[in-house]
One Martini backbone bead per residue (centre of mass of N, CA, C, O) as a GRO file, in nm:
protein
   94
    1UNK     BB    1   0.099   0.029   0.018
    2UNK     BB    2   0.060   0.368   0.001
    3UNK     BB    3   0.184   0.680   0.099
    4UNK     BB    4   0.109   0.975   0.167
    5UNK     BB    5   0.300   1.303   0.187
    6UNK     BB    6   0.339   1.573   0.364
    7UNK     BB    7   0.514   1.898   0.269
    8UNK     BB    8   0.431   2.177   0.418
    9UNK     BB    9   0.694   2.338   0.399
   10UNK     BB   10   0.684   2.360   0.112
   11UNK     BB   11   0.339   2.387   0.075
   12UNK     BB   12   0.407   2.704   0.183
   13UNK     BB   13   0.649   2.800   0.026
   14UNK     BB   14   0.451   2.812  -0.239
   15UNK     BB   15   0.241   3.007  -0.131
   16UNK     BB   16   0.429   3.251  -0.120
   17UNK     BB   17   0.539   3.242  -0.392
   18UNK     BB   18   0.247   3.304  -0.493
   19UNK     BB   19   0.240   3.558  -0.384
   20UNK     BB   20   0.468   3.729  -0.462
   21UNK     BB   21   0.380   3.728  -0.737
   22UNK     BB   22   0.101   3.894  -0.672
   23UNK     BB   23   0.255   4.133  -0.624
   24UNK     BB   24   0.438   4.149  -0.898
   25UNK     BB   25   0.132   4.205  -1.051
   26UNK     BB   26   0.074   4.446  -0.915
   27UNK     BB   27   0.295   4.628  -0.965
   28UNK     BB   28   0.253   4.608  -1.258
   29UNK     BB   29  -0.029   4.748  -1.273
   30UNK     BB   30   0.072   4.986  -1.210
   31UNK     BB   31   0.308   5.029  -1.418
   32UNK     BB   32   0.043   5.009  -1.671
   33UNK     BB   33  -0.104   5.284  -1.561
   34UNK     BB   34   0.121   5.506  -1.582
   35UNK     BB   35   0.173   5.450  -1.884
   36UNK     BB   36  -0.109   5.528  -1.960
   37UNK     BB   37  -0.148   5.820  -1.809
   38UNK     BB   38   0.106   5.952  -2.007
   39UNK     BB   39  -0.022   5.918  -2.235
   40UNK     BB   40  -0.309   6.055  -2.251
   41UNK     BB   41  -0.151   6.337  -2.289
   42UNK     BB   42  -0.075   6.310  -2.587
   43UNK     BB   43  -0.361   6.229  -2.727
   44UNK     BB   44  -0.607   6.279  -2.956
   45UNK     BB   45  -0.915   6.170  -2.984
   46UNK     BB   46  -0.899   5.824  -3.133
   47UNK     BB   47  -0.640   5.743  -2.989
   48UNK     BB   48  -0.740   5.804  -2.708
   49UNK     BB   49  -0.962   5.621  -2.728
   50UNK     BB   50  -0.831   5.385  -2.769
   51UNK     BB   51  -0.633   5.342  -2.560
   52UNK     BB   52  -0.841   5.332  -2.341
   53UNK     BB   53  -0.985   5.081  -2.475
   54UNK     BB   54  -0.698   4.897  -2.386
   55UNK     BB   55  -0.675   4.952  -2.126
   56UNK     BB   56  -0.890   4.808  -1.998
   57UNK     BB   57  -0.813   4.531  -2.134
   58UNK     BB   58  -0.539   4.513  -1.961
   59UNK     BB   59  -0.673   4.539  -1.706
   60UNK     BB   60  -0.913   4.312  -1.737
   61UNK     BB   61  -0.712   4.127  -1.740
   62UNK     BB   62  -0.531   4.135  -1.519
   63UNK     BB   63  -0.757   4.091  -1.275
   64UNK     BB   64  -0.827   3.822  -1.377
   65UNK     BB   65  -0.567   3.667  -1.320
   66UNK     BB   66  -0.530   3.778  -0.994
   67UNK     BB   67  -0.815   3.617  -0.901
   68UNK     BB   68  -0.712   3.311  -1.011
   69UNK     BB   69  -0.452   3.346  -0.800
   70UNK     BB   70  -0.581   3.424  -0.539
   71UNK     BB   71  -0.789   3.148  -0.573
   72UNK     BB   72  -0.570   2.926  -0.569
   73UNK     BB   73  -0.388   2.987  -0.315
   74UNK     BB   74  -0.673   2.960  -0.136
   75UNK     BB   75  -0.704   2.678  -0.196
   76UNK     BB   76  -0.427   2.592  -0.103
   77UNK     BB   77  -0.469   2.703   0.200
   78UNK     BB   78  -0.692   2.485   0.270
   79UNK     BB   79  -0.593   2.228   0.174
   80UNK     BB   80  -0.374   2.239   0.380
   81UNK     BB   81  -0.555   2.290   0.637
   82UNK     BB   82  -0.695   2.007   0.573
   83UNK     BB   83  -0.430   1.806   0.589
   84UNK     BB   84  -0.378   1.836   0.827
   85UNK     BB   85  -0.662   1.817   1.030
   86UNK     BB   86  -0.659   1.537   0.990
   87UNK     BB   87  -0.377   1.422   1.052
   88UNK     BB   88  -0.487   1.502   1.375
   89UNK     BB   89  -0.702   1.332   1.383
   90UNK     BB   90  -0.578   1.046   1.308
   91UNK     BB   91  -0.356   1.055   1.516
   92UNK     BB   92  -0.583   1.058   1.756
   93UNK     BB   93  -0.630   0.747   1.754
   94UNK     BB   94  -0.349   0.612   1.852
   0.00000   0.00000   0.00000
């Protein structure tokens, strides 16, 4: 018979890991933010409205992506100590 074994200490520090991505998108999306602001003051008419359409578009791509970081981050430390918490009932037969 096969065993599972959790290494928590593994499976938080990949979790910390992909915090600290999710703040490295966060400050990314502040400087792609900065420089459409810098642009908007560039253009004028169509080309403006275009931007402005563009940028919308990369906010919410961008927006969308850090939700599902977010939400897969929250499901690993959820799952992770769901199997602590097992692990700590099973333990407690013995």
């Amino acid at each position: 018979m096969e065993t599972i074994r959790y290494d928590y200490g593994s499976n938080y520090a990949s979790l910390d890991d992909i915090q600290g991505r999710t703040n490295d998108a966060n400050a990314l999306r502040d400087e792609v933010n900065k420089v459409f602001a810098a642009l908007s003051g560039v253009y004028e008419g169509d080309a403006a409205a275009t931007l402005q359409q563009k940028h919308i578009q990369i906010s919410q791509m961008m927006d969308n992506i850090l939700t599902e970081i977010t939400q897969t981050r929250s499901g690993g430390n959820q799952s992770q100590e769901d199997a602590a918490a097992l692990d700590k009932h099973l333990a407690g037969g013995f």
